[in-house]
LOVOMAR-774977 format. One record per residue: residue in three letters; residue number from 1; x, y, z of N, C-alpha, C, CB in turn. Coordinates in steps of 0.02 Angstrom, whole numbers, plus 32768, in hexadecimal, padded with zeros to 4 digits. Glycine has a CB too. Example, Ala and Ser with C-alpha at 12.3 -4.5 7.8 and 13.67 -1.06 7.14 Angstrom:
2
NODE   r   k n_east n_north n_up ca_east ca_north ca_up c_east c_north c_up cb_east cb_north cb_up
NODE ALA   1   8294    7EE4 8186    8267     7F1F  8186   8294    7F5B 8186    8235     7F20  81C4
NODE SER   2   8282    7F90 8162    82AC     7FCB  8165   8285    8002 818A    82C0     7FE2  811E
***
This chain:
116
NODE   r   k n_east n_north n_up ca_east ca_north ca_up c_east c_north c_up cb_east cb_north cb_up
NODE UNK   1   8029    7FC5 8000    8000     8000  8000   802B    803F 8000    7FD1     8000  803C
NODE UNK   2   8057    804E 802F    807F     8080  802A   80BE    8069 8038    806D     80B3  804F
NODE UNK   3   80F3    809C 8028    8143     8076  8013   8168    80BD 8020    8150     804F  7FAE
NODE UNK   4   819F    80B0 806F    81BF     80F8  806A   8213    80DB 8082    8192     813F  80AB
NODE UNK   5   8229    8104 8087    8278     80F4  808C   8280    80C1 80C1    82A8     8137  80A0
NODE UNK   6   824D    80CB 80F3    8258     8093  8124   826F    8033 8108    8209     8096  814D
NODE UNK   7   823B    8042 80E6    823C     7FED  80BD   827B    7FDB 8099    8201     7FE5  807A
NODE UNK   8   8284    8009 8065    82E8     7FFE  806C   830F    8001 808F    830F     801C  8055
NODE UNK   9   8308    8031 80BF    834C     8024  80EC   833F    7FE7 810D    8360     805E  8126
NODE UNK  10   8314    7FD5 8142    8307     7FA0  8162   82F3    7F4D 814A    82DC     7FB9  8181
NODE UNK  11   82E8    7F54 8103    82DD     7F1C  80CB   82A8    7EF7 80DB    8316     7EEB  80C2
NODE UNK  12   8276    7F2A 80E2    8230     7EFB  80C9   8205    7F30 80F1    8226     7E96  80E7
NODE UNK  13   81BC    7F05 80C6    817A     7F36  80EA   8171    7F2F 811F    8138     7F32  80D7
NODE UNK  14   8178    7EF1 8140    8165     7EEB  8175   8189    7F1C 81C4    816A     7EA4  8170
NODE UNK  15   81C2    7F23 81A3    81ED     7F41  81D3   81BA    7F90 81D5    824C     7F44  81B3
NODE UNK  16   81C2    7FB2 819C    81AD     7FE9  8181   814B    7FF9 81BB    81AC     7FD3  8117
NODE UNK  17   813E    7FBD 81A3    8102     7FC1  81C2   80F4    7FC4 820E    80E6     7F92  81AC
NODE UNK  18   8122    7FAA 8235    813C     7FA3  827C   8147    7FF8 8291    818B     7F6E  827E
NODE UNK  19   816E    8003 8275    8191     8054  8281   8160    8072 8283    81C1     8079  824C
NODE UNK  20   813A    8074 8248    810B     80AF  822C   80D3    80B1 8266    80E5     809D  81D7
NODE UNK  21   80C3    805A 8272    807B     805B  82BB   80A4    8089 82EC    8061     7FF5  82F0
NODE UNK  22   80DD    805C 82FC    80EC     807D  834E   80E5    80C7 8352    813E     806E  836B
NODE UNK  23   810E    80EF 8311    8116     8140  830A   80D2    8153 8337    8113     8163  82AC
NODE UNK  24   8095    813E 82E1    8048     8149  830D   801E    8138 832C    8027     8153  8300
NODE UNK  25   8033    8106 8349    8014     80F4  8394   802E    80FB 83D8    8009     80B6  8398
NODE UNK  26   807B    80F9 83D6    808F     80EA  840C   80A1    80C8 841E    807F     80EE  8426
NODE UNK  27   8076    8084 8413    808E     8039  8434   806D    8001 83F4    8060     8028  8496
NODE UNK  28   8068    7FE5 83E7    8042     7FB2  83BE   8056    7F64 83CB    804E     7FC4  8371
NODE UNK  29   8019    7F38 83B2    8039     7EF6  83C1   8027    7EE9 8389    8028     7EC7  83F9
NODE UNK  30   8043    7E9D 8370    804A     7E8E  8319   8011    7E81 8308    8077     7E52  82FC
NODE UNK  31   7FE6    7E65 832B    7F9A     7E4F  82FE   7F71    7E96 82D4    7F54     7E2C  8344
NODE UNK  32   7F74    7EC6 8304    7F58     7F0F  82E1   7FA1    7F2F 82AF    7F3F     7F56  8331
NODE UNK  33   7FC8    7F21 82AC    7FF5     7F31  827D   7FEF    7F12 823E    802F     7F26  8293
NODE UNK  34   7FF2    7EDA 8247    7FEF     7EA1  8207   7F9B    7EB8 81E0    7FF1     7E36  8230
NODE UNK  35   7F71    7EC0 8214    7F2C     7ECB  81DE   7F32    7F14 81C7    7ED7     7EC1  8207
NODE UNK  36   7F50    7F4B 81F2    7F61     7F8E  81C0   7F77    7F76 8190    7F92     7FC4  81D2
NODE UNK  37   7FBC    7F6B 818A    7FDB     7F78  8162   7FE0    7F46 8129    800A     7F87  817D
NODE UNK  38   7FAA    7EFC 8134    7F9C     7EC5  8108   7FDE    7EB1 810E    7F7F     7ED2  80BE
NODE UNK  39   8002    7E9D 812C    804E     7E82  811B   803F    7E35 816E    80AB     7EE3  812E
NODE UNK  40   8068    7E04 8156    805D     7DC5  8169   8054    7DD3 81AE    8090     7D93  8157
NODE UNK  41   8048    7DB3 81EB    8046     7DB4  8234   809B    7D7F 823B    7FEA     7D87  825A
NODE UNK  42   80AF    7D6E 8224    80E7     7D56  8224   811C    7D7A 8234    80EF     7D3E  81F6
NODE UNK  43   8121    7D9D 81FB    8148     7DCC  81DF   8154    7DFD 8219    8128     7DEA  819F
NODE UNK  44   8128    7E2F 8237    8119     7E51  825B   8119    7E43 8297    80F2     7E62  824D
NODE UNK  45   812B    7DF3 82A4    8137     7DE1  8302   8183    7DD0 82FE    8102     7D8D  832D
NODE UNK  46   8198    7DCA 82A1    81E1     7DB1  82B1   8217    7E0F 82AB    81FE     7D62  825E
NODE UNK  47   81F1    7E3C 828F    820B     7E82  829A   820E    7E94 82C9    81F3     7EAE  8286
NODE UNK  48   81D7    7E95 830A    81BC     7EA5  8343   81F1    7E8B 8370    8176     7E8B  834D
NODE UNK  49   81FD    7E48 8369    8227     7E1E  838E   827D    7E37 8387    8217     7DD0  8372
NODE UNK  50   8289    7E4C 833C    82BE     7E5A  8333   82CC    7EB1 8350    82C8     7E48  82EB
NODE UNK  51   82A9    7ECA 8349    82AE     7F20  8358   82B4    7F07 83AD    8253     7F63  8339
NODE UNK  52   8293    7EE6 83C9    82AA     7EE1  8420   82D4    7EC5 8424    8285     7EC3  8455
NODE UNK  53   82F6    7E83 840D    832F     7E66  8411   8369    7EB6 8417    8336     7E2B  83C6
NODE UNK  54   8361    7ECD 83D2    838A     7F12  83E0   8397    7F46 840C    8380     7F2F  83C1
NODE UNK  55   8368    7F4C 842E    8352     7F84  8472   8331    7FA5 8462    837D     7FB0  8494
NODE UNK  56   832A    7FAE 8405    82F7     7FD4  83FA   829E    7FEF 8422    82F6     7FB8  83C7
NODE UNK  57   8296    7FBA 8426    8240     7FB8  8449   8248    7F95 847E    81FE     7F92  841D
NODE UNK  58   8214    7F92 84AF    8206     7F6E  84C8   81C0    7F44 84DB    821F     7F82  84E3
NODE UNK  59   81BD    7F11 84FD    8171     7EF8  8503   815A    7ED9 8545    8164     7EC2  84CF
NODE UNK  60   811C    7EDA 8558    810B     7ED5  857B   80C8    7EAC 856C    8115     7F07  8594
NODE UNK  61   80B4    7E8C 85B6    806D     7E54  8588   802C    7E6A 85BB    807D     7DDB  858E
NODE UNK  62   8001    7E74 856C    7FC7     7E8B  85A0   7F8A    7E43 8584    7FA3     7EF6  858B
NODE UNK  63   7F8C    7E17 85B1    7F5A     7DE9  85AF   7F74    7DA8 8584    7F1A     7E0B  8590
NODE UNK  64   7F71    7D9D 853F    7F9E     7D87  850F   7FA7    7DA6 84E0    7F96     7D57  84FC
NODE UNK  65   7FAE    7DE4 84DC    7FD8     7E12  84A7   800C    7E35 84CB    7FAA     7E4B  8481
NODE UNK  66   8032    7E26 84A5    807E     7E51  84B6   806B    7E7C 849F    80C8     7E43  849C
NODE UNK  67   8083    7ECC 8499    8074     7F05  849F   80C9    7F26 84A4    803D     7F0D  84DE
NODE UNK  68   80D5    7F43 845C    8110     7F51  8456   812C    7FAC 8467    811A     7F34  840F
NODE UNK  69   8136    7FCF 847C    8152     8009  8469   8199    801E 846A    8137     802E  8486
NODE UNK  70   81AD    8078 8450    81DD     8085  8461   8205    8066 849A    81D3     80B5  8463
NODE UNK  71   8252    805B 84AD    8276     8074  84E5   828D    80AD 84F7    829D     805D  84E9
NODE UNK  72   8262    80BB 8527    827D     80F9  854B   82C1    810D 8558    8267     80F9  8582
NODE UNK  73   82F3    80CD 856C    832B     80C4  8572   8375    80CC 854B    8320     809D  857C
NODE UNK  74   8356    80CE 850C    8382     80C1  84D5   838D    80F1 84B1    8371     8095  84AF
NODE UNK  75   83C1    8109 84B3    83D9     813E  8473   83C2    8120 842C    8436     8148  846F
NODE UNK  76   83D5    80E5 8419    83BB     80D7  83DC   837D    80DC 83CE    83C8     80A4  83CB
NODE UNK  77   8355    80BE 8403    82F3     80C1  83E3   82E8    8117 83E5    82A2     808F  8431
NODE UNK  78   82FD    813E 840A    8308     8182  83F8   8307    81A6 83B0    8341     818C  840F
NODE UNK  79   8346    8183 83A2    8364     81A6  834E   833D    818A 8327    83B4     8195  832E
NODE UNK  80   832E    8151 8327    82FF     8122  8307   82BF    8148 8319    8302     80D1  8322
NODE UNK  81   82B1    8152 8320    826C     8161  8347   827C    81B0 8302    826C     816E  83C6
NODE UNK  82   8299    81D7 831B    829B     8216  82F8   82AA    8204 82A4    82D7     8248  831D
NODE UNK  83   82BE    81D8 8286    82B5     81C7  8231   8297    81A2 8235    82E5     81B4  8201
NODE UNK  84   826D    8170 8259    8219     8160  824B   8201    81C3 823B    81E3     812C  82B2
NODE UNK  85   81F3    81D6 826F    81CA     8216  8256   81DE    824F 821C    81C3     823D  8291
NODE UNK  86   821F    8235 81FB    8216     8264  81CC   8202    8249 8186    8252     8289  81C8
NODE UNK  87   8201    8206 819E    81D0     81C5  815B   818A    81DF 8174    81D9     814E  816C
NODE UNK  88   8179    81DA 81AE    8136     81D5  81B6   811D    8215 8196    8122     81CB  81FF
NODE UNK  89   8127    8265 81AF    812C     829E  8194   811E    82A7 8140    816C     82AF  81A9
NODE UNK  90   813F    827C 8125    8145     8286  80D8   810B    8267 80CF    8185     8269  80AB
NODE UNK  91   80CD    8232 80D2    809E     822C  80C8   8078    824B 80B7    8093     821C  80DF
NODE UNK  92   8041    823C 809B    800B     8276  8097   7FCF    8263 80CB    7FE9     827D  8044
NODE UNK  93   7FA7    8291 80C4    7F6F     827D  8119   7F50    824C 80E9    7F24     82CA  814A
NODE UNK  94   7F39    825D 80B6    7F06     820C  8090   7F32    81CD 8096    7EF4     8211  8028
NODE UNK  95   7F68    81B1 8098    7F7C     8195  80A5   7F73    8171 80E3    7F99     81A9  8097
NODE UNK  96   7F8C    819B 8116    7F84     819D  8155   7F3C    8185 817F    7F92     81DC  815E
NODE UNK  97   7F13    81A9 815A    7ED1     819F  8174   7EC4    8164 8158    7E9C     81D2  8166
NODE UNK  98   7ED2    813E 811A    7ED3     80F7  8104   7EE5    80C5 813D    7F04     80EF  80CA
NODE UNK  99   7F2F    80BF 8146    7F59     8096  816B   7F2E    8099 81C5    7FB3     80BB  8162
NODE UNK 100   7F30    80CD 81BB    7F22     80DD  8208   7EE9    80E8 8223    7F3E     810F  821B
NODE UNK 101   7EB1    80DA 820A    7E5B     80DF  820F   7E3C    80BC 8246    7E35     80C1  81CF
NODE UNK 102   7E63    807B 826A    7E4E     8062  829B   7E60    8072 82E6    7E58     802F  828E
NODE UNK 103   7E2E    8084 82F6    7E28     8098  8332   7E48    806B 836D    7DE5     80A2  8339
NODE UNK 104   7E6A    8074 8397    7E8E     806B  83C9   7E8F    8055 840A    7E9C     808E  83CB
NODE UNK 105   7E4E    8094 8414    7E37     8090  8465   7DEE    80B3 8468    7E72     80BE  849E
NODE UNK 106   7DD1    809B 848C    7D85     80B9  8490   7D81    80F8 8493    7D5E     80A6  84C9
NODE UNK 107   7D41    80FF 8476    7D26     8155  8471   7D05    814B 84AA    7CEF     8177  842C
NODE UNK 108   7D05    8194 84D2    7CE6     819D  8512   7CA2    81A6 84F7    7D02     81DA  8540
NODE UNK 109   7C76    8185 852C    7C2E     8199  8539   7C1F    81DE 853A    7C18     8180  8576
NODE UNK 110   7BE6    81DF 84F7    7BD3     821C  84E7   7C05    8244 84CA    7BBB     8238  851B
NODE UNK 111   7C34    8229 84A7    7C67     824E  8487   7C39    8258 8424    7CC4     8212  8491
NODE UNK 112   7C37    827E 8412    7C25     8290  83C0   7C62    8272 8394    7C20     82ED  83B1
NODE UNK 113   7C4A    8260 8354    7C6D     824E  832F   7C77    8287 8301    7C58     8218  831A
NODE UNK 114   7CA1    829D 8300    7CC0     82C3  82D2   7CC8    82B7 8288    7CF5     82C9  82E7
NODE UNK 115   7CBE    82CC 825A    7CD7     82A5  8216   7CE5    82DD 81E7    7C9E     826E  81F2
NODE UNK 116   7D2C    82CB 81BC    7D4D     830F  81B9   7D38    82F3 8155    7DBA     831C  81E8
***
């Protein structure tokens, strides 16, 4: 679906697709990654796995989903963290609003739906 420098440097979508959730979510775990971004559930637990092996991310388990984010700790998920966002940046919002349309976390009671 979409294709930015991330996917070359890191050699493949799946990696690309990892980066791009965490940037805009924060935290993500692979099952909602893999259905954004249509790329295997495989693929995306063996990136996930590899970016923490690195110090890059870290995870934590809520129930039986691991639940991956930044490390706070790490100079690298840092720098990393800052050229994810200048891939993410170069997007366009239609894009964006494609990839990224699923909602996250509940809308509060009595909250309006907005629609832009």
């Amino acid at each position: 679906m979409i294709s930015t420098v991330l996917q070359d440097l890191f050699g493949g979508k799946a990696a690309e697709a990892v980066l791009l959730s965490l940037f805009h979510q924060g935290e993500a775990y692979g099952r909602a990654v893999s259905r954004d971004f249509g790329v295997s559930l495989d693929s995306v637990q063996r990136q996930l796995d590899r970016f923490e092996r690195s110090g890059a991310l870290v995870c934590k388990q809520l129930g039986r989903t691991l639940v991956y984010s930044w490390n706070p700790k790490s100079r690298v998920a840092a720098r990393l963290r800052e050229l994810v966002g200048v891939a993410y940046d170069g997007l366009g919002p239609e894009v964006k609003e494609v990839v990224f349309q699923a909602r996250r976390q509940p809308r509060a009671k009595d909250k309006p739906v907005i629609r832009r």
